[in-house]
C-alpha positions as CSV (number, residue, x, y, z in Angstrom):
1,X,171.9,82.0,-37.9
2,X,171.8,85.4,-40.3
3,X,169.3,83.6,-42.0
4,X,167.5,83.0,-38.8
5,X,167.7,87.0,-38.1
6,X,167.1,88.0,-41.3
7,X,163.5,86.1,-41.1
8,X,162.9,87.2,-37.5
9,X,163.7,90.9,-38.5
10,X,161.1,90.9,-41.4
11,X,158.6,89.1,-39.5
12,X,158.9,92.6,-36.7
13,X,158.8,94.8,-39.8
14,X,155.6,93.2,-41.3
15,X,154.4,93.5,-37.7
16,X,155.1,97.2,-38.0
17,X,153.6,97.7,-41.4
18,X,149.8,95.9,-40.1
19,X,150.1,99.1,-37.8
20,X,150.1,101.6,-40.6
21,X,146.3,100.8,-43.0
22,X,147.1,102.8,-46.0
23,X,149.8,100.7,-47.1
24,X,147.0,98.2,-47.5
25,X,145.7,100.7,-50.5
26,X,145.6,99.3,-54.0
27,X,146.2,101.3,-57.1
28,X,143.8,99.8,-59.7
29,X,144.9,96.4,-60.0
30,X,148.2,96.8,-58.2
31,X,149.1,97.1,-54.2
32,X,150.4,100.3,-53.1
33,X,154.0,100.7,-52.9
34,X,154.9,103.6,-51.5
35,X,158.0,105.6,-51.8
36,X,157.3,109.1,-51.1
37,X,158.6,109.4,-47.3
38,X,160.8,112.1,-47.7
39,X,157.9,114.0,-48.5
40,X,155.6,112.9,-45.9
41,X,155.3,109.7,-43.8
42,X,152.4,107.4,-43.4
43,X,150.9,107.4,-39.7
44,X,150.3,104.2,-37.7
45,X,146.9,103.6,-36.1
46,X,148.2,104.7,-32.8
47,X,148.0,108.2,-34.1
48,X,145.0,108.3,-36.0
49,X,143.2,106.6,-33.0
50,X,144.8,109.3,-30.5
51,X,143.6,112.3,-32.8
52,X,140.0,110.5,-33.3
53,X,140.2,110.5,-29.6
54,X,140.1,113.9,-29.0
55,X,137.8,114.9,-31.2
56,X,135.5,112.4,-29.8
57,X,136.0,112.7,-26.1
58,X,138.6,115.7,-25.3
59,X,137.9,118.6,-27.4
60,X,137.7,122.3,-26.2
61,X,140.5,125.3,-26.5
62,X,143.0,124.7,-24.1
63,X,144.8,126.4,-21.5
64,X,142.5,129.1,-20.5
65,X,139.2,126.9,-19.9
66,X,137.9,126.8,-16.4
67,X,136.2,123.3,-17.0
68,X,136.9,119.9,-17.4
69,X,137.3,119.2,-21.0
70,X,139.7,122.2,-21.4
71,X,141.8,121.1,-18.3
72,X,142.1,117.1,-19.8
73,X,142.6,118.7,-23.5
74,X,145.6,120.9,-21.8
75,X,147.1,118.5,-20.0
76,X,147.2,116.2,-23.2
77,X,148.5,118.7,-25.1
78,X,151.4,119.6,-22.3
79,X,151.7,116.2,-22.0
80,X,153.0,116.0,-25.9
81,X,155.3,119.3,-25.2
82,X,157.1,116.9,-22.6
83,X,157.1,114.6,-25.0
84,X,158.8,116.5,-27.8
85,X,161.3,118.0,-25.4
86,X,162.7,114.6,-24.1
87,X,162.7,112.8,-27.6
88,X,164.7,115.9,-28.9
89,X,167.0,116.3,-25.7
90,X,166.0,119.5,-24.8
91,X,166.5,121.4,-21.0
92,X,163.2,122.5,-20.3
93,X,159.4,121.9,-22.0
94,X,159.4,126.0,-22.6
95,X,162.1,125.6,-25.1
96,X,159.7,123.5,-27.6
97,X,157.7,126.2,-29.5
98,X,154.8,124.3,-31.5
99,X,154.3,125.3,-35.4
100,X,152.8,124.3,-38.3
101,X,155.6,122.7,-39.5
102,X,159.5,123.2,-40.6
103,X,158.4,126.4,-42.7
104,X,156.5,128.2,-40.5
105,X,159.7,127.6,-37.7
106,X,162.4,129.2,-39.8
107,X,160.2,132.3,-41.0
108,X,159.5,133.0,-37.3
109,X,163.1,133.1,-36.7
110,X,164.3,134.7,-39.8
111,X,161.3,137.4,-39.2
112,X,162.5,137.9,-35.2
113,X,166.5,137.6,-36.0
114,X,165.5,141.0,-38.9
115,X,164.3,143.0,-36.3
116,X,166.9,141.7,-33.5
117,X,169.9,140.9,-34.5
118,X,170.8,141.3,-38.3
119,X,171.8,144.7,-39.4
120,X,173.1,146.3,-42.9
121,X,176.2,144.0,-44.2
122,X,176.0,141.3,-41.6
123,X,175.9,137.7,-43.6
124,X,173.9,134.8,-43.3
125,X,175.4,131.8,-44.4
126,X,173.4,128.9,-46.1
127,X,174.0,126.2,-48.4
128,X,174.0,125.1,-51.9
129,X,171.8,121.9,-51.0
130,X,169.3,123.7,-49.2
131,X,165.1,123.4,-49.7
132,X,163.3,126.7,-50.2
133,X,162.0,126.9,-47.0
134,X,165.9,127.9,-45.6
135,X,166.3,130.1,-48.7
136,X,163.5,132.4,-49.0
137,X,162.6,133.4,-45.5
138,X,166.3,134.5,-45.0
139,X,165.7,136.8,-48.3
140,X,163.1,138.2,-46.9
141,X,165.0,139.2,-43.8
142,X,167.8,140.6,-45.9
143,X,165.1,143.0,-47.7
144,X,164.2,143.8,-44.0
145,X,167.6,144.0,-42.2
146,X,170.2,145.0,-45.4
147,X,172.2,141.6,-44.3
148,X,173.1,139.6,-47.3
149,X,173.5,135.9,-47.8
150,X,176.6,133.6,-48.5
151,X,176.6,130.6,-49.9
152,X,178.5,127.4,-48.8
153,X,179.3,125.7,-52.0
154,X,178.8,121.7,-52.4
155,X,180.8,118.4,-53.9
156,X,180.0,116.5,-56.8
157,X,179.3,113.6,-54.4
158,X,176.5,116.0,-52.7
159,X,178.7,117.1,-49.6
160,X,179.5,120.1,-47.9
161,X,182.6,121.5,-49.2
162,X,183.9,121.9,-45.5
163,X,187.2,123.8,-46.9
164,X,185.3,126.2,-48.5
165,X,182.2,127.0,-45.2
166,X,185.4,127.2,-43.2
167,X,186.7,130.5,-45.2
168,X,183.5,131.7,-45.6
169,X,182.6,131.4,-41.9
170,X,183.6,135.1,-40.7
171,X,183.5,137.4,-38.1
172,X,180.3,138.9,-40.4
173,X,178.5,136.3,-39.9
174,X,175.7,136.6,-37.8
175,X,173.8,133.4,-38.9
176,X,174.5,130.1,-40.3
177,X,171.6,128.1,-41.6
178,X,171.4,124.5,-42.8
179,X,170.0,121.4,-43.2
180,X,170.7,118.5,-41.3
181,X,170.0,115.7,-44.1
182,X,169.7,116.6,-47.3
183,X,165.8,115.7,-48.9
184,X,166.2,115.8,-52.1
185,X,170.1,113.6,-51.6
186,X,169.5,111.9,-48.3
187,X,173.3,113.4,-47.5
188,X,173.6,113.6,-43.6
189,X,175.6,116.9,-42.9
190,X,178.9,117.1,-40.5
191,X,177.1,119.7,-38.7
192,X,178.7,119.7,-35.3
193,X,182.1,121.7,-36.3
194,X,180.5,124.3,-38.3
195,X,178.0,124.9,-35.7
196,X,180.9,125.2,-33.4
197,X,182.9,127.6,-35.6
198,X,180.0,129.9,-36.4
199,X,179.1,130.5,-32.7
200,X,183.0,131.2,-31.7
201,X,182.3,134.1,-34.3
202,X,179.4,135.3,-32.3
203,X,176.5,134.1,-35.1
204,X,173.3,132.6,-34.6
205,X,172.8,128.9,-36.1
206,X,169.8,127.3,-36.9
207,X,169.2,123.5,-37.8
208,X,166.6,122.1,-40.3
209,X,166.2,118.7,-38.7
210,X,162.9,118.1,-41.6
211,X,164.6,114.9,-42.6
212,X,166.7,113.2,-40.0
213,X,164.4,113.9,-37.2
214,X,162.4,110.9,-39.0
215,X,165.6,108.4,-39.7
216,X,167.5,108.6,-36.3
217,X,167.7,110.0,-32.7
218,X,168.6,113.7,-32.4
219,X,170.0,115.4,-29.3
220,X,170.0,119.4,-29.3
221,X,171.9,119.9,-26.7
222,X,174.8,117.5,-28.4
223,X,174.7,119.1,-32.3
224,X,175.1,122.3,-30.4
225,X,172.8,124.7,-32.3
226,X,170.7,128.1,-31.2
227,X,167.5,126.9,-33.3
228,X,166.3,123.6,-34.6
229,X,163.4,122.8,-36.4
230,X,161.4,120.1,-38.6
231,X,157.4,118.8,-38.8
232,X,155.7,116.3,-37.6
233,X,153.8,115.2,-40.8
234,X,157.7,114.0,-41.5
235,X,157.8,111.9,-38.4
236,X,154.7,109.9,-38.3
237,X,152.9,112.5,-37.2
238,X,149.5,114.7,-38.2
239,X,150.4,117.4,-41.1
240,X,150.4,121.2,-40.2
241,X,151.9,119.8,-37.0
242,X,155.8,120.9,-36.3
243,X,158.3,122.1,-33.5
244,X,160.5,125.0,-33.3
245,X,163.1,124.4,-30.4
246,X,165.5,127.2,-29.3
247,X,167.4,127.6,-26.4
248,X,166.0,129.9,-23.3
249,X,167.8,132.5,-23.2
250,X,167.5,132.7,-26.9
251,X,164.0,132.2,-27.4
252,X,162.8,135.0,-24.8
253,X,164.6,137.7,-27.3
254,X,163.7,136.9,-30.1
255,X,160.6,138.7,-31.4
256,X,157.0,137.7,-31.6
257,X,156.2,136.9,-35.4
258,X,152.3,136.7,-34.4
259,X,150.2,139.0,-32.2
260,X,147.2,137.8,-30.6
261,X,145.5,135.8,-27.7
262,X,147.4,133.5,-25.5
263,X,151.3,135.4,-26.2
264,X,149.7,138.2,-24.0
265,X,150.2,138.8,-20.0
266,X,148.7,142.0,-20.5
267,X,147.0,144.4,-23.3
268,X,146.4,148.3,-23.0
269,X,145.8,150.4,-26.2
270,X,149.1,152.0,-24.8
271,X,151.5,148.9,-24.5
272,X,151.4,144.9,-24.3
273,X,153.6,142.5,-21.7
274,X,154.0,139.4,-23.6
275,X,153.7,136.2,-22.1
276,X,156.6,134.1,-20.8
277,X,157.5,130.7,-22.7
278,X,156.5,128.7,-24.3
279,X,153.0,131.0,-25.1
280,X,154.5,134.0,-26.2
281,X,155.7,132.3,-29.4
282,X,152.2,130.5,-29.7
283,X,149.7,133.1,-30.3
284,X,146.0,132.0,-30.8
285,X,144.7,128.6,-30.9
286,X,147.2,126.0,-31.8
287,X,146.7,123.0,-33.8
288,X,145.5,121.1,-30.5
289,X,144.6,117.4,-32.2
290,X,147.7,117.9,-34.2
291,X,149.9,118.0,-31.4
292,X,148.4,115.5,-29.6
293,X,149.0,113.4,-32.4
294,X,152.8,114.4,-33.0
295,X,152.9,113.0,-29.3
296,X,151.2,110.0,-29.7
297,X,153.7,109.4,-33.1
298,X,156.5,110.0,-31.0
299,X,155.3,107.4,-28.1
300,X,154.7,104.9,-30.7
301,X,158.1,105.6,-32.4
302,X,160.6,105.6,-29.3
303,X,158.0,102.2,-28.0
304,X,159.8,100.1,-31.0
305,X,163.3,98.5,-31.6
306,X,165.4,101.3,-33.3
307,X,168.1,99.3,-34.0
308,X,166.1,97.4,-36.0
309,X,164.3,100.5,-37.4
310,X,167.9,102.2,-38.8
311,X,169.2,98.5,-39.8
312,X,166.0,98.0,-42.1
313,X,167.0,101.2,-43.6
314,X,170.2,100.5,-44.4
315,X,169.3,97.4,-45.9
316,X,166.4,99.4,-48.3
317,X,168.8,102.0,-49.2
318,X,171.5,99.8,-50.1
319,X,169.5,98.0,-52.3
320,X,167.5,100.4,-53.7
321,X,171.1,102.0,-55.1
322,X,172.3,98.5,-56.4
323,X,169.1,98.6,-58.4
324,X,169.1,102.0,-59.5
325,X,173.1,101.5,-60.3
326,X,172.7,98.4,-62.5
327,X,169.9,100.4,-64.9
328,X,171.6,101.1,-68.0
329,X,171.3,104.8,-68.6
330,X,170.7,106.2,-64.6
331,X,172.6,108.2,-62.5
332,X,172.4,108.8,-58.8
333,X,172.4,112.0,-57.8
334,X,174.0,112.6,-54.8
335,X,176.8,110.0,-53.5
336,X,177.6,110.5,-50.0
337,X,179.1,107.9,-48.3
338,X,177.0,109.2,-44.9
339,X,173.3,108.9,-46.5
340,X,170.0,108.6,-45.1
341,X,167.9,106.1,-47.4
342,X,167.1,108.6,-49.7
343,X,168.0,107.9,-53.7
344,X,167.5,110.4,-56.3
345,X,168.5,109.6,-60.2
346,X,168.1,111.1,-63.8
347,X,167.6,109.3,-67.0
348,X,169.8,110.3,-70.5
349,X,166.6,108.7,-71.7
350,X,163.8,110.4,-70.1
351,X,162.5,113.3,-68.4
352,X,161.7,112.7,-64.5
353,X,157.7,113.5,-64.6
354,X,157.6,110.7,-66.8
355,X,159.1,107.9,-65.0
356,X,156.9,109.1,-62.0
357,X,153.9,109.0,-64.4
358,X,154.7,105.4,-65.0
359,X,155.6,104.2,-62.4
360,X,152.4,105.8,-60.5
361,X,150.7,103.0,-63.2
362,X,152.0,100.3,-61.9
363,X,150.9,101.2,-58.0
364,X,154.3,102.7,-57.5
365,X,154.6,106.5,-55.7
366,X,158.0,108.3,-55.8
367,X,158.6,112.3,-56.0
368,X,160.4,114.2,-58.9
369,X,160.9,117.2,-60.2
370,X,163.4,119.6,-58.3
371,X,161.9,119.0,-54.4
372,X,161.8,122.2,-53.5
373,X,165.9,122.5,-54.0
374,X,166.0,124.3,-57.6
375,X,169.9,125.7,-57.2
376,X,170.8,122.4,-55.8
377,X,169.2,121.3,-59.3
378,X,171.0,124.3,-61.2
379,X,174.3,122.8,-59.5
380,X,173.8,119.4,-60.9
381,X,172.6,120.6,-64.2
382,X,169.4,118.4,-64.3
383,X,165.8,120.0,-64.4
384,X,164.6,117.7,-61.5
385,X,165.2,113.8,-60.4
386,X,163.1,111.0,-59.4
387,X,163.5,110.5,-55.7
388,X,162.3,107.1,-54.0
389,X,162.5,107.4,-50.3
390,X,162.4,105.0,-47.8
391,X,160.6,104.4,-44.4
392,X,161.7,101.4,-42.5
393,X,158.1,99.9,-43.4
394,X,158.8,99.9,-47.0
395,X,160.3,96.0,-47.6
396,X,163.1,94.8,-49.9
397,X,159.8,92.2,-51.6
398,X,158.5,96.3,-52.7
399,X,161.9,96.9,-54.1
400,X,162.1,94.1,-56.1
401,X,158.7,95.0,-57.4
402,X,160.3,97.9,-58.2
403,X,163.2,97.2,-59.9
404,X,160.7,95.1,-62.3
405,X,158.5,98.3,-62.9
406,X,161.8,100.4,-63.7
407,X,163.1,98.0,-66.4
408,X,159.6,98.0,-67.8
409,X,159.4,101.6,-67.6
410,X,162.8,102.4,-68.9
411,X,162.3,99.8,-71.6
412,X,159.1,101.7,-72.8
413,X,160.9,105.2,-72.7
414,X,164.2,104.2,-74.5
């Protein structure tokens, strides 16, 4: 009977993959194998067709038209606010706050928390594991505000060391800031009791939802946080495409971080009335195809089987660390017991760049180097990894393939 399910359950996933064309790329002589999801996910024909679609038969500038284009182009692109707000569990569609992506969320809130709410020797409280994207935006607001940042230390196993957040988690902290799932360790963070902690002290938290936004169902209202964020080229969706979600009371205080058309009620010379929410966090023309598309990505995503979706990526990840574990020579970086299927490794043999060089060869495309997490690299002592992550398109027939092109690789490096 397993064996029945098993087939059944592949014969869905090669369903899903006919949906997405590029993974029917070849690489010179070899078929495609990609490996790279962390980074940023393929997008299944629903979403190119939907984006294709406006361009074709929908486009003009939204909300202020007076004509029929801009009234179907607006409602389409309201239509994907709704959509984003009910995937994510949100109150109210005026709480989801389109960006360009994960980036551009945090450095609007780290820009409107400088002028708001962080003054000279408040703390902000990150972590060891997190990307650059939640470590330089808050350093900028420290240069603005005189707050300075703490730093919640990490495991050798790649976990939060939840002893240690829970000491440094004070009454001077006035923001914590982390990431849900680790990208460059696939570790999915305890957040909920830290969350809770830091807003009993009165801070501010924000959550970096980049990577599990695309691996499992997230509910704002149940992780508990101020802020989350993450991008919709990570989910399926159209790059420079992401969501900032706060809640209301929240969002209308903090700050505009742009200036311009559509965030206005009202400009004199003298003084400007801003515009209520959502649009007084959107300023100018958004990315109107892009966020179509995010909504189309997220229709097609919550339209399949996730139970089958998360079990095929347990399978991949589990195998993908039997193969990298049985290579003499490798170590996994980042061992979690609670792990999205995300695998990073280092070679005593061999620099990173130039097992992704090989491997590339062979039709193969992982990530290394130090994914945008350099102390997270200082921690571990290693100048950068090779990361292979996993979409629940990729198959365990690619993995074997795989585990061949390691051995062969390894074999010509050592």
């Amino acid at each position: 009977m397993s064996e029945e399910l098993n087939q059944l359950n592949a014969g869905e996933i090669q369903r899903i993959r006919e949906q997405f064309p590029i993974l029917e790329t070849r690489i010179g002589k070899n078929q495609l194998i990609y490996f790279d999801n962390a980074a940023t996910s393929q997008k299944p024909d629903a979403v190119i067709k939907s984006i294709d679609s406006y361009y074709r038969s929908l486009n003009a500038n939204i909300h202020r038209g007076a004509h029929y284009l801009a009234d179907k182009g607006t409602a389409a692109f309201e239509s994907a606010r709704e959509k984003v707000r009910d995937f994510i569990g949100a109150k109210e569609s005026c709480e989801v706050i389109f960006t360009s992506g994960t980036t551009a969320g945090i450095n609007m809130i780290a820009a409107g928390l400088a002028q708001s709410w962080l003054r000279k020797g408040d703390e902000i409280l990150l972590t060891e594991m997190e990307h650059h994207a939640n470590i330089v935006p808050w350093q900028m607001a420290c240069e603005r505000s005189g707050a300075e940042i703490r730093v919640i230390p990490i495991t050798d196993d790649g976990e939060l060391d939840l002893e240690a957040a829970e000491k440094l988690i004070t009454e001077k902290t006035r923001v914590l800031s982390l990431m849900h799932v680790s990208n460059a360790m696939g570790t999915i963070n305890r957040v909920q009791g830290l969350i809770q902690k830091a807003k009993a002290f009165g801070a501010l938290t924000v959550l970096d939802c980049a990577q599990s936004v695309a691996h499992f169902r997230l509910n704002v209202q149940e992780l508990g946080p101020d802020f989350a964020v993450f991008s919709g080229h990570k989910l399926l969706g159209p790059t420079g495409t992401g969501i900032l979600w706060g809640r209301k009371e929240v969002l209308e205080n903090l700050p505009p971080f742009l200036g311009g058309g559509e965030m206005i009620k009202e400009v004199r010379f003298e003084k400007t009335t801003y515009n209520e929410l959502p649009f007084r966090l959107e300023a100018g023309t958004p990315h109107i195809a892009g966020g179509i598309g995010l909504g189309a990505a997220i229709e097609w995503l919550t339209q399949q089987d996730q139970s089958l979706l998360e079990n095929q990526e347990k399978v991949l990840l589990q195998r993908a660390t039997d193969i990298i574990q049985s290579q003499p020579g490798l170590r996994i970086i980042g061992t979690s017991a609670q792990k999205v299927s995300v695998v990073s490794f280092v070679s005593d043999k061999a620099h990173p760049s130039d097992i992704g060089t090989l491997l590339d060869q062979q039709g193969i495309a992982v990530r290394t180097g130090h994914h945008c997490c350099q102390p997270l690299m200082r921690r571990f002592q290693v100048p950068g990894t090779v990361r292979i992550s996993l979409a629940f398109y990729n198959t365990l027939e690619e993995l074997d393939s795989f585990e061949r092109s390691l051995a062969r690789v390894m074999g010509m490096l050592g």
